[in-house]
VEXTI-430821 format. One record per residue (C-alpha): residue in three letters; residue number from 0; x, y, z. Coordinates in steps of 0.001 Angstrom, whole numbers, plus 500000, padded with zeros to 6 digits. Example, Ala and Ser with C-alpha at 12.3 -4.5 7.8 and 13.67 -1.06 7.14 Angstrom:
BEGIN
residuo,num,u,v,w
ALA,0,512300,495500,507800 $
SER,1,513670,498940,507140 $
% end
This chain:
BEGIN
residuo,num,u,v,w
UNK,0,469472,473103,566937 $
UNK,1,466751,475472,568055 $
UNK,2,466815,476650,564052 $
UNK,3,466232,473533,562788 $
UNK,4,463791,472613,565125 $
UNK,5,461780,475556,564148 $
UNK,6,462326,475023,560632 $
UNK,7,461248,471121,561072 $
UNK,8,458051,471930,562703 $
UNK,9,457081,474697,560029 $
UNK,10,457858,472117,557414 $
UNK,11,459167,475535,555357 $
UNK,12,462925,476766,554147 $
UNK,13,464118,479724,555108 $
UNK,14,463428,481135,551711 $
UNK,15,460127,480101,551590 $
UNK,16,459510,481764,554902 $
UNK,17,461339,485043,553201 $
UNK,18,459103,484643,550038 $
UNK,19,455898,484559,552382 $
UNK,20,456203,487905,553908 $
UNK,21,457076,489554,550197 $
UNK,22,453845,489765,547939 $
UNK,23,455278,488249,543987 $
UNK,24,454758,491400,542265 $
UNK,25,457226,493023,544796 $
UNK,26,459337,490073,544262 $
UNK,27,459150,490882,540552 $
UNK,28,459568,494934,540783 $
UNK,29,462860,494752,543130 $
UNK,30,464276,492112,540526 $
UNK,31,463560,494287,537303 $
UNK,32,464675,497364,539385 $
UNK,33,468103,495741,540349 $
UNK,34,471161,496971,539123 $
UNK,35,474259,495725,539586 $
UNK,36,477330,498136,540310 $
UNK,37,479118,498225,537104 $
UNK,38,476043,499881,535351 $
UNK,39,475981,502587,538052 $
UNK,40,479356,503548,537590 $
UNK,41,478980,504367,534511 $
UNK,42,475726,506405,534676 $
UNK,43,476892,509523,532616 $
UNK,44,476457,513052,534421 $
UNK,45,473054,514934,533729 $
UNK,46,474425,518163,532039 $
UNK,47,470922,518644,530155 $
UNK,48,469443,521967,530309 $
UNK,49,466101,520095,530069 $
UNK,50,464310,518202,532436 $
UNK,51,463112,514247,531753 $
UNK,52,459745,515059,531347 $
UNK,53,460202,517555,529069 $
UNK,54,462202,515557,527172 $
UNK,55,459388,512530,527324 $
UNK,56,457286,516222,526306 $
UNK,57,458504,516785,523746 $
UNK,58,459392,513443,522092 $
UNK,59,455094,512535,522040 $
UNK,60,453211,513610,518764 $
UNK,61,451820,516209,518095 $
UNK,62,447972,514961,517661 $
UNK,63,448328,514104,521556 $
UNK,64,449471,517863,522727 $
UNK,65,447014,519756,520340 $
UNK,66,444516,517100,522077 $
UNK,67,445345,518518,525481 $
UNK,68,445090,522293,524320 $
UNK,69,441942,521632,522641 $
UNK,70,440158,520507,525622 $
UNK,71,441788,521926,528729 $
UNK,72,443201,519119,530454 $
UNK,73,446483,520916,531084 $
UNK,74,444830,524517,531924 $
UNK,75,445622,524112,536009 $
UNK,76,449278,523298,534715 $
UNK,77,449195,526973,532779 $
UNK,78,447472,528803,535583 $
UNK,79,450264,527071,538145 $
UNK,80,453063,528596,535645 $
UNK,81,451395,531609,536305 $
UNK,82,449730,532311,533239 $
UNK,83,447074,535022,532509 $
UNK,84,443721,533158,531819 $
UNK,85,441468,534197,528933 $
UNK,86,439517,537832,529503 $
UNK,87,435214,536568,529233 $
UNK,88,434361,539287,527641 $
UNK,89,437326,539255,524545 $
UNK,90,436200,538923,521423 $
UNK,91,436309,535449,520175 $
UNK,92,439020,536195,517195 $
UNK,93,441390,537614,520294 $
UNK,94,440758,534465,522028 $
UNK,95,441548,532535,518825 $
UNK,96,444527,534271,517916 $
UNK,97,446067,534021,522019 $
UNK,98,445602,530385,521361 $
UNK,99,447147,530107,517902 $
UNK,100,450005,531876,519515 $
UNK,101,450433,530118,522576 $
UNK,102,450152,526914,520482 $
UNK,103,453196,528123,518445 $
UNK,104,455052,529150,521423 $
UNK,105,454555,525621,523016 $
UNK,106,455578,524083,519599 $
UNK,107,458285,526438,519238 $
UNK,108,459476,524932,522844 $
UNK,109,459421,521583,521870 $
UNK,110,461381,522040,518849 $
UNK,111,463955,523491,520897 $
UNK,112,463414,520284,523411 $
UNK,113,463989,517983,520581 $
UNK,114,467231,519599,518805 $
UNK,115,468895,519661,522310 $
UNK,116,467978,515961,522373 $
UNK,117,469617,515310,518603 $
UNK,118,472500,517857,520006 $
UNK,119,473000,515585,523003 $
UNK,120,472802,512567,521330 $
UNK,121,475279,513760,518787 $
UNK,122,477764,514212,521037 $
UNK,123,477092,510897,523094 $
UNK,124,478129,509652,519426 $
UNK,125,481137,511137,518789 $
UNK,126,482593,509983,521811 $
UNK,127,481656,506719,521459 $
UNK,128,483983,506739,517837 $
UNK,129,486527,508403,519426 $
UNK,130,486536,505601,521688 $
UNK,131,486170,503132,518931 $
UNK,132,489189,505027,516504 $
UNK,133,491563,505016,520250 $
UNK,134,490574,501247,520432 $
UNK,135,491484,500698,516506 $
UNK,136,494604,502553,516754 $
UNK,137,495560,500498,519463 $
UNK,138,495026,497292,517797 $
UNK,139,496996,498820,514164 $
UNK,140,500073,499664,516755 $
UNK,141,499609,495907,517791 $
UNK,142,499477,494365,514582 $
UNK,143,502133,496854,513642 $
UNK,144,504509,495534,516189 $
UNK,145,503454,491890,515293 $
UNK,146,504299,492590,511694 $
UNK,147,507652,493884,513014 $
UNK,148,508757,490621,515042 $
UNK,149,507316,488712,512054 $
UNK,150,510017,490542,509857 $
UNK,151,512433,490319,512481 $
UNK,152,512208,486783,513189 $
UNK,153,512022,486009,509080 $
UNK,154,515696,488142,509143 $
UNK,155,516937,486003,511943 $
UNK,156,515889,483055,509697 $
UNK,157,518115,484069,506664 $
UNK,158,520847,484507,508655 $
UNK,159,520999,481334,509865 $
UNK,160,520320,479979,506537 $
UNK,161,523764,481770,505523 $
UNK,162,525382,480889,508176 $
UNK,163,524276,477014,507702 $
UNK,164,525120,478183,503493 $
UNK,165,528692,479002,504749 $
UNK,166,529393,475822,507057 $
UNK,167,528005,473774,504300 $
UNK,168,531012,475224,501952 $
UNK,169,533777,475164,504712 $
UNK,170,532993,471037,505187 $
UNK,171,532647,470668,501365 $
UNK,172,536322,472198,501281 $
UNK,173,537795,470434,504188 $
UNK,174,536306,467302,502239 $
UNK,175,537948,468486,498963 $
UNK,176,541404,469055,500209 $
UNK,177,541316,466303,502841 $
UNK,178,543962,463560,501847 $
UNK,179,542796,460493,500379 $
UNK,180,542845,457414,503270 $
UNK,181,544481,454038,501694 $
UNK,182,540841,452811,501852 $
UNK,183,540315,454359,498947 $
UNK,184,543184,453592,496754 $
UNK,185,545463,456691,497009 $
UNK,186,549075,456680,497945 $
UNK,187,550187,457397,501665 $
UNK,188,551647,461020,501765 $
UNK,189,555468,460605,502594 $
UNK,190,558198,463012,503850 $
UNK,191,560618,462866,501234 $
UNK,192,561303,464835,498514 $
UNK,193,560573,462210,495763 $
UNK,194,556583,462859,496005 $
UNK,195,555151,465754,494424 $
UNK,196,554297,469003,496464 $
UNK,197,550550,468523,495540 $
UNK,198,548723,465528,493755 $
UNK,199,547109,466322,490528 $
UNK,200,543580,465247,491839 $
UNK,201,543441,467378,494700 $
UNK,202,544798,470210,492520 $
UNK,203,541808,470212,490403 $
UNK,204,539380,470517,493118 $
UNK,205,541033,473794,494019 $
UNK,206,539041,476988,492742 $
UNK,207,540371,479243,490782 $
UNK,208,539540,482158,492765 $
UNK,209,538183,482606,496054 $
UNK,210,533923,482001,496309 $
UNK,211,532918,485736,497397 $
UNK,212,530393,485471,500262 $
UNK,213,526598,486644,498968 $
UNK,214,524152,486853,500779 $
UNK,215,520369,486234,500385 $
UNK,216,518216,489262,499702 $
UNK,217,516220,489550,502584 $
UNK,218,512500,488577,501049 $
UNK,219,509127,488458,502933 $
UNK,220,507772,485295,503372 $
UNK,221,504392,486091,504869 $
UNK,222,502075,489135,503412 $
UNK,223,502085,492434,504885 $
UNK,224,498495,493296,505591 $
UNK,225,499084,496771,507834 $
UNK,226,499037,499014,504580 $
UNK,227,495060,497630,504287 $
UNK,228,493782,498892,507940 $
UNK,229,495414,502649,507362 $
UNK,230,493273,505036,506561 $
UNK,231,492800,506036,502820 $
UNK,232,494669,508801,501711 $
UNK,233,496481,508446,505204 $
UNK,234,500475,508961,504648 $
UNK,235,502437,505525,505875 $
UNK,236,505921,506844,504901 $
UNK,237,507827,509772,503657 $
UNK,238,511514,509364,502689 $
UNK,239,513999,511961,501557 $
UNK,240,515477,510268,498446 $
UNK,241,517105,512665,496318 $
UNK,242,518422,516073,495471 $
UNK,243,516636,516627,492195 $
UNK,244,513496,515544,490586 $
UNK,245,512481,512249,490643 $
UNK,246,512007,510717,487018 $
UNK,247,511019,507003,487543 $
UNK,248,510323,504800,490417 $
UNK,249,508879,501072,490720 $
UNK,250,508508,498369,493679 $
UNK,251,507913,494955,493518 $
UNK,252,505504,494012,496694 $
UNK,253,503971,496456,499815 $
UNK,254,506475,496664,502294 $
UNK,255,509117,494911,500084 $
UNK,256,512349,496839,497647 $
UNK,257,511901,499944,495780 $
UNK,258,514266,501964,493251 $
UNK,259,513851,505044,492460 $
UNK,260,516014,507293,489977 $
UNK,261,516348,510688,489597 $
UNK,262,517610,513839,487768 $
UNK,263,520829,513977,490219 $
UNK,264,522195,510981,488000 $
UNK,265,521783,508238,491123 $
UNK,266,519589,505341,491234 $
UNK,267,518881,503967,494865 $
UNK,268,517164,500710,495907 $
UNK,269,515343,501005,499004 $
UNK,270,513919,498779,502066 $
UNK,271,510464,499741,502591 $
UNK,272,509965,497876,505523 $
UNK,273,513098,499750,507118 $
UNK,274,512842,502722,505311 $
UNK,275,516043,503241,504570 $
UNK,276,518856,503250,501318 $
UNK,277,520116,499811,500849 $
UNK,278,522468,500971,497813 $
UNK,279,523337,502942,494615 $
UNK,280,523150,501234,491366 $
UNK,281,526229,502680,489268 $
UNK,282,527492,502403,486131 $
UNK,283,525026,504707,483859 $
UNK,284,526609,507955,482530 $
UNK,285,523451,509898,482855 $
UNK,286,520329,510300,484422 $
UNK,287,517940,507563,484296 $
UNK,288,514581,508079,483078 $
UNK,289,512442,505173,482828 $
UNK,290,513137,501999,485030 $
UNK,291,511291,498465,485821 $
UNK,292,511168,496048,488711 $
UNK,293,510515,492374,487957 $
UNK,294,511256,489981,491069 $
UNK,295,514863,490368,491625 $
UNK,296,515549,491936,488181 $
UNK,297,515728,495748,487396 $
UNK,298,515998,497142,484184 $
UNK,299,516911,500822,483695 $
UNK,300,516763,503313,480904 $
UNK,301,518923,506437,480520 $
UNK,302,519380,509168,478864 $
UNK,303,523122,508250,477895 $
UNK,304,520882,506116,475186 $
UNK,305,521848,502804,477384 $
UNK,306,520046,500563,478563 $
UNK,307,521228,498010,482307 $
UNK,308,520126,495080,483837 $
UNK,309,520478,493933,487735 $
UNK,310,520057,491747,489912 $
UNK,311,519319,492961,493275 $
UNK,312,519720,489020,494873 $
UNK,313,523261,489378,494976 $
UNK,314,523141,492197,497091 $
UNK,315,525460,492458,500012 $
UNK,316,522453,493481,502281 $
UNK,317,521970,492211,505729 $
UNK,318,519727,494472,507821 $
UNK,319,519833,492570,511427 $
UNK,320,522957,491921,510852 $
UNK,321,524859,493260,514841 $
UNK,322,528343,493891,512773 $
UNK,323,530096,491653,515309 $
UNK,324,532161,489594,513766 $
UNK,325,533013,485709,514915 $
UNK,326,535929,486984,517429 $
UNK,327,532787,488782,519337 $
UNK,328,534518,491903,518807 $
UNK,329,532207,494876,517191 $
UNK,330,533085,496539,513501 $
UNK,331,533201,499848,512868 $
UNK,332,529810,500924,511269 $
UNK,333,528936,500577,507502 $
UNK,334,526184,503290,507585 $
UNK,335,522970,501062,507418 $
UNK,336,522707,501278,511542 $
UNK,337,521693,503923,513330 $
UNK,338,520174,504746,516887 $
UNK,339,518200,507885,516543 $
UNK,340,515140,507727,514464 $
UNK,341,514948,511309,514356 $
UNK,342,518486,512022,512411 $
UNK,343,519076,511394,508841 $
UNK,344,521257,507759,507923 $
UNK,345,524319,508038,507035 $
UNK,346,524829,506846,503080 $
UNK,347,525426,503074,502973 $
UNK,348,528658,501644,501638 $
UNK,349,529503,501737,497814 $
UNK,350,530174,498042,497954 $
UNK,351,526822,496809,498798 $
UNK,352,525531,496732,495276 $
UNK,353,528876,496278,493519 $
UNK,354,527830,492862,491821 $
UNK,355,523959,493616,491246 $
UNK,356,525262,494934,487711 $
UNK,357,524493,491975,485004 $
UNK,358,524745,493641,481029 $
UNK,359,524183,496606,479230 $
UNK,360,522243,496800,475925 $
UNK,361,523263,499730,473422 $
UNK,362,521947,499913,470031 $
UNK,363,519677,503372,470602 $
UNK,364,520987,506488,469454 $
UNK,365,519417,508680,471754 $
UNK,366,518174,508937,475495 $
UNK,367,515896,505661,476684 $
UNK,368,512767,507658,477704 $
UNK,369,510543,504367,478253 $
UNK,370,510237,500390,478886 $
UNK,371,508560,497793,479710 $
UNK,372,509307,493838,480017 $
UNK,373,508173,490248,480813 $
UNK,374,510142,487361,481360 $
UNK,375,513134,486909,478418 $
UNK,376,511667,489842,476473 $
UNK,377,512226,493993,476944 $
UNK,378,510790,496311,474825 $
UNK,379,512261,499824,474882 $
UNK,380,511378,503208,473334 $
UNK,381,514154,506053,472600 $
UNK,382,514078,509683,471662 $
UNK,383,515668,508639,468333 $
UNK,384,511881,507657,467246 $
UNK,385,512193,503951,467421 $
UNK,386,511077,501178,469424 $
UNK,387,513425,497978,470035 $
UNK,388,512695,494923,470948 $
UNK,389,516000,493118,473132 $
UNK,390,516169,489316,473947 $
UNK,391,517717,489123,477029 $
UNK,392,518830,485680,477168 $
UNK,393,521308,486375,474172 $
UNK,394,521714,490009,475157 $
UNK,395,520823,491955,471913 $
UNK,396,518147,493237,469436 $
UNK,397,515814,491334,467662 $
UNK,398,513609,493514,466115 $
UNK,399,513829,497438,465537 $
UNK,400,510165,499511,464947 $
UNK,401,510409,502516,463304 $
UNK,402,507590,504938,464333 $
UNK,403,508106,507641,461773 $
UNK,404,507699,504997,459190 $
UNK,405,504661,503646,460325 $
UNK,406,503065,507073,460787 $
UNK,407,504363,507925,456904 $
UNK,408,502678,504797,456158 $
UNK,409,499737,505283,457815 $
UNK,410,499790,508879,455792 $
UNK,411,500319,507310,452381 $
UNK,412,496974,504816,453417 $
UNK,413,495449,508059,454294 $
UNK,414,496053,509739,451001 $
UNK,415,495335,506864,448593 $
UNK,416,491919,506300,450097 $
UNK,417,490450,509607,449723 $
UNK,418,491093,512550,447737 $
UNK,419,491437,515077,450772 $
UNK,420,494562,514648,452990 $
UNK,421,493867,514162,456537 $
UNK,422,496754,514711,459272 $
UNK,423,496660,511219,461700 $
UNK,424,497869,513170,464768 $
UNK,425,499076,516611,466413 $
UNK,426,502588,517675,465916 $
UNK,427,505317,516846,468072 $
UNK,428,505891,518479,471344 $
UNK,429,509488,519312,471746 $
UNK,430,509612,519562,475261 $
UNK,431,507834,516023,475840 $
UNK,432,509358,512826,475278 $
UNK,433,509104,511676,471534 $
UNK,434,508092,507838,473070 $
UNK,435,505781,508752,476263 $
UNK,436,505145,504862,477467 $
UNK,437,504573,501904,475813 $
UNK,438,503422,498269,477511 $
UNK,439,503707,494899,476034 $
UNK,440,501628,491811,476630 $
UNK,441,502688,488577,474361 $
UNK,442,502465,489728,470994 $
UNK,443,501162,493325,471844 $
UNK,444,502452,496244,472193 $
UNK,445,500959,499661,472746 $
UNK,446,503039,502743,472467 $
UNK,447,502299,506591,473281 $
UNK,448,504369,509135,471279 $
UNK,449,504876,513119,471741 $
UNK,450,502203,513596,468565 $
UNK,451,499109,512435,470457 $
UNK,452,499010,509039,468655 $
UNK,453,498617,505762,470237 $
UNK,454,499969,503150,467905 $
UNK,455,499098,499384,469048 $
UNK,456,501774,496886,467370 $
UNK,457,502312,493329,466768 $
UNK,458,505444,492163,467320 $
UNK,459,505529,489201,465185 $
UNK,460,504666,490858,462189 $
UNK,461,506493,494387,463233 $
UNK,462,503087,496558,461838 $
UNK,463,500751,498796,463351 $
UNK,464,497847,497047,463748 $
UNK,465,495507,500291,464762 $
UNK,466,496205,503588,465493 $
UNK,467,493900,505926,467783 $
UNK,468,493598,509391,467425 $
UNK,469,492058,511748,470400 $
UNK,470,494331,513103,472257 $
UNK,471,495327,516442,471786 $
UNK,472,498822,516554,473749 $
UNK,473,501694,513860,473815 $
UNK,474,501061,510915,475682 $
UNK,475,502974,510352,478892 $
UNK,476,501191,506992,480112 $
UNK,477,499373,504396,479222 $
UNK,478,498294,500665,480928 $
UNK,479,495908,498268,479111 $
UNK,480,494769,495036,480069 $
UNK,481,491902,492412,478451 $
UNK,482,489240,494972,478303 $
UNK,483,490401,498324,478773 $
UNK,484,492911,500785,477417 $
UNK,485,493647,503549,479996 $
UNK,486,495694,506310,478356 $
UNK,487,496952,509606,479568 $
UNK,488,498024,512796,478169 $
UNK,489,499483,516237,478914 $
UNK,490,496167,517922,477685 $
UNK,491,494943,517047,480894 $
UNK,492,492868,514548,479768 $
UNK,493,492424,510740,480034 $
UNK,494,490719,508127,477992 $
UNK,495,489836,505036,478212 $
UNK,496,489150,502398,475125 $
UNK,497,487771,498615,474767 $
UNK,498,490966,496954,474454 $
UNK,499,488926,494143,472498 $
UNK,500,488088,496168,469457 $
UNK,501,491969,496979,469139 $
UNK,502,494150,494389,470779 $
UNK,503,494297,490591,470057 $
UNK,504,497536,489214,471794 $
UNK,505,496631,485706,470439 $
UNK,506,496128,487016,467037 $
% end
């Protein structure tokens, strides 16, 4: 009461009464000079050799220092450091050359000033990216793990879809082999002997053999987008796939099935996201060397002059699947779980990929050595100097290219066009594959052979439309798209050509 009545008669708020006894530019200083705790915490520690103001020193211009030399504002400053002043009676080019020096020595200082600063700052740098790289590799283990439960949750999602897949079949058979109610027109069953064991009607719905359970492949339904934050160069994965060299490998999407083959006769299909073997493809009676995802289908070449198609979808693959079976009891381990990350998997069961194997197409006489396909069409090349080209929806050859002929061909042009004969390429290594690679897009095809030739066909006429000659060493690659031709050689060497002064799919 006394408070108010004091406040009441001043006609003032306490504030106001505050505010009268501070003057506004100390009102204004103590809030610019306020700092709240969580700035002062993290005021780093002064381990500078150099003081502030020589810092602030040494970071002003030059014109101002030389200003101060030149007319002796900072003398009491050198005669407090204890310096000698100048001798009267010196000669003046003494005098001159004492100043020059000291001059240099004070510049020399600064310098030194200055790269401490850059030194200091620097480091104040590099810990704030080390910060930044421990905050972005916190953030790639997140989205790691988030890509993980993705994939996890899309596997628990297939399995239910099989599991709905095989209750959907049971119910369709309990409704085939249920017995027909008189509703519907067929004969009540009886007990005696007279009626047949089985009607005809419900005989024919019977299969002929047991359905064999398939599962889905397990497939990614949302995009992997980890493999974009790493590091370039940076190794995501290493896996220890074979015993011998590895000849040919392809994948179809990041994070999604690859096969690989190698000179140790096997051919293995492997989950990338895992990282582990899903299978062996078998059946080849040699070493593969050329091979070719597309979607589900992978087509293989070999050097037992064969050439096999698969289908990785039917696949006996489930990854989360907890091998219990439906009496809750556990089964005894197929080889595609295993607890220790550290210790090699055990080799998965033979029967995983028993029914990926579709056809085989023979018609080369000697070892597949490249291929390439798009939808119904595969184009292969063989060590027996030919190219073939297979439709796969009847399962043979349609077309056979020689590439001898069309080299003696493009000879005999050669010779009857000029009087001096001219050799079209380099001749054949016999250590490199005769057919290096070869890539087909609609009508065209482009082919790379062991003489340093790169032939472009058309396959509707079955002619060489252009030959290029440059390299000096058989061609082992080659990839060409609407504007460029990208080839490669082993003369160490690669070139690249305008696809549109060669190549004209449309004709």
């Amino acid at each position: 009461m006394l408070q108010r009545s004091v406040f009441s008669f001043a006609q003032t708020t306490p504030r106001e009464i505050v505010r009268s006894r501070i003057s506004v530019p100390e009102i204004q200083q103590r809030a610019l000079s306020y700092l709240p705790d969580e700035l002062l915490a993290n005021i780093p520690e002064d381990n500078n050799v150099y003081s502030l103001f020589q810092g602030f020193q040494a970071s002003m211009p030059e014109e101002n220092n030389g200003l101060k030399n030149r007319y002796g504002h900072n003398s009491r400053g050198q005669r407090l450091l204890g310096e000698a002043e100048d001798d009267p009676n010196a000669p003046p080019s003494l005098v001159k050359l004492r100043k020059e020096k000291h001059s240099m020595s004070h510049r020399l200082e600064m310098l030194g000033v200055r790269k401490h600063m850059c030194a200091t700052e620097i480091h104040e740098i590099d810990n704030k990216i080390a910060n930044l790289n421990t905050m972005r590799k916190i953030v790639l283990d997140r989205l790691a793990g988030l890509e993980q439960d993705e994939m996890d949750l899309e596997r628990d999602i297939l399995d239910v879809e099989n599991r709905l897949e095989d209750l959907q079949e049971e119910l369709e058979d309990a409704a085939a082999l249920a017995p027909k109610s008189p509703e519907t027109g067929g004969a009540p069953s009886t007990d005696g002997g007279s009626g047949d064991f089985m009607s005809a009607s419900i005989y024919e719905k019977l299969p002929s053999s047991p359905k064999s359970k398939r599962r889905k492949r397990p497939r990614r339904l949302s995009l992997a987008i980890l493999h974009e934050h790493l590091e370039p160069g940076s190794k995501i994965k290493e896996l220890e796939a074979h015993n011998d060299m590895i000849t040919a490998l392809d994948f179809d999407v990041p994070w999604g099935t690859m096969v690989t083959a190698a000179l140790d006769d096997t051919v293995r299909v492997w989950d990338l996201s895992a990282g582990r073997c899903m299978g062996f493809l078998e059946g080849h009676l040699s070493s593969v060397r050329c091979l070719q995802v597309e979607d589900n289908i992978v087509a293989t070449g070999s050097m037992d002059a064969s050439i096999r198609l698969w289908d990785l979808s039917r696949a006996e693959y489930a990854p989360l699947d907890n091998r219990i079976n439906k009496d809750g009891q556990e089964e005894e381990d197929d080889g595609l779980t295993f607890e220790n990350a550290e210790d090699a998997p055990p080799p998965p069961p033979p029967t995983i990929m028993q029914d990926c194997p579709l056809f085989s197409l023979e018609a080369h006489m000697d070892e597949v050595t490249a291929l390439h396909f798009r939808g119904d069409t595969l184009v292969s090349g063989s060590a027996d100097k030919t190219l073939r080209q297979w439709d796969l929806v009847k399962g043979r050859c349609v077309q056979t290219l020689d590439v001898l002929w069309a080299a003696a061909q493009a000879t005999a042009t050669l010779n009857a066009n000029s009087s001096q004969w001219r050799q079209t390429g380099r001749l054949p290594d016999a250590s490199a594959d005769f057919v290096g690679a070869l890539q087909v897009f609609d009508a065209a095809l482009a082919c790379g052979t062991a003489d340093g030739m790169v032939r472009l066909w058309d396959l509707r006429s079955g002619q060489v439309h252009r030959s290029l000659v440059g390299h000096t060493g058989p061609v082992t690659c080659l990839q060409f798209d609407d504007v460029h031709l990208v080839t490669g050689s082993l003369d160490r060497s690669i070139r690249v050509s305008k696809t549109s002064h060669y190549i004209d799919p449309h004709g």
